[in-house]
Structure formats: structure tokens, C-alpha cells
N, C-alpha and C positions, 0 to 999 in steps of 0.2 A: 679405345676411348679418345675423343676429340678432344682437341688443344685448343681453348679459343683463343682467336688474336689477340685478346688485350692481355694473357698469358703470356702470350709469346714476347709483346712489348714489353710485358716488365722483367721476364727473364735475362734479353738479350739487352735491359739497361741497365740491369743488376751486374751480369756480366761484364758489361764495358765499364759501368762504375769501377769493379771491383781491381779489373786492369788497368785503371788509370791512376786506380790508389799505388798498386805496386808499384808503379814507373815512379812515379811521385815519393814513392822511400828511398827508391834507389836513384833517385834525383839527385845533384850537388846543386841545384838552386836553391838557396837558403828562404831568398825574398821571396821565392813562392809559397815555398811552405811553410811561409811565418804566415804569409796569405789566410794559406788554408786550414791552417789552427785557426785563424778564427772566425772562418764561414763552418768548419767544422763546430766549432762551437755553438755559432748560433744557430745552425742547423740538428741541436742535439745531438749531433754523431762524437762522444765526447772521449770514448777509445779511439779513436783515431786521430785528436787534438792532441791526445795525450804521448801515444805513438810519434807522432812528430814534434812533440816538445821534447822530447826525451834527446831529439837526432839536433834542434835547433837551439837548446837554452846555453849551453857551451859557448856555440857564436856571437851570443848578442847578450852574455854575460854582463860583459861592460856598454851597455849604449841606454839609451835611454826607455827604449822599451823593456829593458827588461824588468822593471817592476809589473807592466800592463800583463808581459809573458808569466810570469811567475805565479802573478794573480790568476790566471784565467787555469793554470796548470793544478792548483789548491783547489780550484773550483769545479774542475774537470773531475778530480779527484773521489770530490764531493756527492758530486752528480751520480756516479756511478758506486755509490756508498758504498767507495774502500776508505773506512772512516782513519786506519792505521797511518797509511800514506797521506791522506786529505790531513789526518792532525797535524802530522809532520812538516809538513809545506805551509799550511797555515803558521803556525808557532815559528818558521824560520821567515815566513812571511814576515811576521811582525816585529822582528827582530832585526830584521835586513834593512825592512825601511819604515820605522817609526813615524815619521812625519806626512807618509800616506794616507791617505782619504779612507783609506780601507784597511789603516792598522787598526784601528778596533774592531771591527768586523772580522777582521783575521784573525784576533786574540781570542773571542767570543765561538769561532767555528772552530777553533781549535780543542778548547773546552767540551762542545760540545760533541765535539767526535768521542772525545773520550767517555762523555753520557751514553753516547749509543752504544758503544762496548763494553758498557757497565753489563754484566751477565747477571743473570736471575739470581736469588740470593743461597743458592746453594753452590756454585760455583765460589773460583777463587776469586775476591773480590778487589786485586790489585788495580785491576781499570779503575774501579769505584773509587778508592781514595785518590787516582790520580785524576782524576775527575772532579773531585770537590777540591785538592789544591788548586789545579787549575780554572777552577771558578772563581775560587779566593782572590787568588791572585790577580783576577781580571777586577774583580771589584777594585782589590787595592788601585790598582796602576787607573780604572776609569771609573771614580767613585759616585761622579753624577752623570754615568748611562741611563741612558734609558733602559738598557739590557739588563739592568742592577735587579730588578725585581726577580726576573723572571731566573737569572743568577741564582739569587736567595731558595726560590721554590723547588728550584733543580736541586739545590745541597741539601733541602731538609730531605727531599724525593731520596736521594742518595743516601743519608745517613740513616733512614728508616731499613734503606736494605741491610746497613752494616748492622743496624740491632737485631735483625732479623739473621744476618748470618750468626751472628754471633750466639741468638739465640739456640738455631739447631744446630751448629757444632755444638753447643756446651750439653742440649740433650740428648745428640746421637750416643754418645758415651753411657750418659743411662739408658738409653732404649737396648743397646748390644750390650747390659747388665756386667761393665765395665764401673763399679760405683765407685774404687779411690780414684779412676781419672775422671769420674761425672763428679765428684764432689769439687776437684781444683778447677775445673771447666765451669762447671755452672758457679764457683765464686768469681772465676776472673772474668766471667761475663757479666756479673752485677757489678764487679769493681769499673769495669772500664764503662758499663752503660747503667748507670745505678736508678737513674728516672725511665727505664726502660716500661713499654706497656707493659711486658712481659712477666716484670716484676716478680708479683705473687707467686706465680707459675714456678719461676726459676729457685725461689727460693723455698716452696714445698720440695720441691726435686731435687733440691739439695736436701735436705732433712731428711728425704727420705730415703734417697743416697747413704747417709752417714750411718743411716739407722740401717740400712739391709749393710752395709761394710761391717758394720759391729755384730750384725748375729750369724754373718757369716765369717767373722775371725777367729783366729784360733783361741782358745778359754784363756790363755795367758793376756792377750789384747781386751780381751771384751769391753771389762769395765770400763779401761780408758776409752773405750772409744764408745760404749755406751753416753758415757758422761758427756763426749763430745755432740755426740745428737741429742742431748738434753740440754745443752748449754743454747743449741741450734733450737730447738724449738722453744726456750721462753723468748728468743729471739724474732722467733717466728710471728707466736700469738701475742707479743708486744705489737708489731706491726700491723697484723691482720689478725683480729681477734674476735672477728666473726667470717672467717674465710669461709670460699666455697670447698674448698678441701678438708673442716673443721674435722670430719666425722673419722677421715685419714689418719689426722693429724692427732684427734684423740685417742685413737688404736695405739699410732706411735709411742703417745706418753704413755699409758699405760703399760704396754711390754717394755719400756724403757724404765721403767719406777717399779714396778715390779723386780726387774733384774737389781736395780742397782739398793731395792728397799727402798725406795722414798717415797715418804709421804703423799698418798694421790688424793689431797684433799686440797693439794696446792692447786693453785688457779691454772686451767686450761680451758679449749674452747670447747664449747657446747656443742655434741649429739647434734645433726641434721634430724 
């Protein structure tokens, strides 16, 4: 197979690139390689900016550039979406030097690192609440940003996933036909997100929960805990009392008034 020349030129400038990088780590010229951080930089080569800040931020800790270093370091960071590090540096960014042109901008990319590492809402969603503090918080401290909106739309973005985790933890427990912990799961999820969509859903799944717990407990429990899914369900069709679960929901009362003898002329929802 033939090599064509323009191959060959970019091989043997790749190669000599790549040897002038190395001489250049193991360099003790500081002021070159403060240089080439930042033709590194603008030339998008932004591991290798980063590489050499790592070996020059030490030295020029105290001087005046190291604000312009620090920044470019955050940013570098950014580029290369390691959002973990990039938050970090950003959040110390803005910390170091508040009175910066680019402290807001630094508080803001900092936040938003922690949005991108907000995981799908079946993961643990610790980034996520640290994500909507750290939005909060940028409001509070820059209350007429211009970034204020988009702030705002990012936290509902976020709090939507926390309902939604919280929805399927509270249902995994009824799906794996675990119903005394699907019954304290799906209330502490209506407690903590009570205008959730998910609403009706949650709180059939509870009822119905209570009610498979009670006919599968032992004959000394029943009643009480009969009584307790009937207490749950005038609860129920008080709220939704034309639900899409109605015809469920009817089943329920009935084997539940049945067991306990009550009256099934008391008000429940209507047969689909």
C-alpha cells in the first residue's frame, strides 16, 4: 500500500508536535508555558492547557494573572465536559475573586455543571438537589441577571425529575408486591410532593396497597387493617370521584364492606 505524501507531512508534524509538547512539560520555563496555555487554549487543544496549568498555577498563584489563569483552567475544564472538576473551579472561581467580570458567569457555570450531572430520574438524584441549591443561590446573590430566567426554568426542569423519582421509588415497592413498604412510600411521596401530576395514580396505589396488605394478613389483623383501606378509599373518591381507576376502586369497596359488613349503599364511584 502507498503512503501518500501529504500522509507523511502530517504524520512527521504530528510527531514533532507531540515531542515538543513533552520537552515543554519537562521544561522549568514557567513564562513559556503560561504562553502556551493560552495558544493552547485558543487553538482548542484544551487537555493540554490543562496539563500545563496543573504544573504552572502554583507559581503565579500570587501575581496578577492568576485570576485570567484560573479562569481559562474552569474553562478548559468545561470544554472538555468534566463538569465534576469544571463545577469546582468555577464555584472557587467565584469565590476567590468576586469582584471579577466573570464572577457571575463563574457562579452560573458552576450551577450548571451540576444540571448536566443531574442523572435520569431513576438514578440517585443527589446532583439534582445540588443543582437547584445551586441555582437558588445564584438568584439570590445576582437577583437582576439576565441568567435569572433561564435559572428559574432549569429548577422547575429539575424539580420535575425529583417528582418523578419520587414517584417510582414510591411504586417500585408495589410493583415487587412489597405493599406495607408501598403503602409508607407512596404516602411519603404525596406528602412531600402533594400537587404532584402523578397525584391520582399515587394515591389509587396506595388504596390498593392497603387493601392487598389486609387480605393478605393474618385473620387477627384483617379488620384493622380492612378498616384502614376504607378509611383510604372515602379518601379517595372524595378527591376523584369520577377517577379513571373508578371500576378498581369499586371492586375494592365492595370486598372491603363486605368483609367488614358495611352498608354498600354508601356512596362510591361508578362502574366504568
Amino acid at each position: 500500500m502507498r503512503i501518500r505524501p501529504l500522509t507523511i507531512i502530517i504524520l512527521a508534524f504530528a510527531v514533532t508536535s507531540c515531542g515538543e509538547y513533552e520537552k515543554l512539560l519537562k521544561s522549568s520555563d514557567f513564562e513559556l508555558k503560561k504562553q502556551k496555555v493560552y495558544d493552547y487554549f485558543d487553538d482548542g487543544k484544551y487537555t493540554r492547557s490543562i496539563e500545563l496549568l496543573t504544573q504552572i498555577l502554583p507559581r503565579f498563584r500570587a501575581t496578577e494573572e492568576a485570576e485570567q489563569l484560573n479562569w481559562i483552567n474552569a474553562q478548559a475544564h468545561f470544554r472538555i465536559r468534566d463538569y465534576m472538576m469544571a463545577g469546582t473551579y468555577y464555584q472557587n472561581f467565584a469565590d476567590t475573586y468576586p469582584g471579577s467580570n466573570n464572577a457571575e458567569e463563574a457562579a452560573y457555570l458552576s450551577a450548571l455543571c451540576d444540571y448536566y450531572m443531574s442523572p435520569r430520574p431513576e438514578l440517585d438524584q443527589s446532583n439534582t438537589r445540588k443543582a437547584i441549591e445551586s441555582f437558588t443561590i445564584f438568584m439570590q446573590r445576582y437577583p437582576t441577571s439576565t441568567r435569572a430566567d433561564d435559572c428559574k426554568a432549569r429548577v422547575l426542569e429539575l424539580q420535575e425529575k425529583l417528582v418523578e423519582k419520587s414517584y417510582l421509588s414510591a411504586r417500585l415497592y408495589y410493583d415487587l408486591k412489597q405493599y406495607r413498604a408501598a403503602t409508607v412510600s407512596l404516602a411519603n411521596s404525596l406528602k412531600e410532593y402533594p400537587d404532584t401530576k402523578y397525584r391520582e395514580e399515587l394515591m389509587f396505589l396506595k388504596l390498593d396497597a392497603l387493601f392487598l396488605y389486609a387480605e393478605r394478613s393474618v385473620p387477627e389483623k384483617q379488620v384493622e387493617r380492612y378498616q384502614t383501606a376504607l378509611d383510604e378509599y372515602y379518601s379517595f373518591i372524595e378527591e376523584f370521584p369520577e377517577s379513571r381507576y373508578s371500576r378498581d376502586v369499586a371492586r375494592i369497596f365492595n370486598t372491603t364492606a363486605r368483609f367488614l359488613k358495611v352498608d354498600t349503599s354508601a356512596p362510591q364511584t361508578e362502574s366504568n
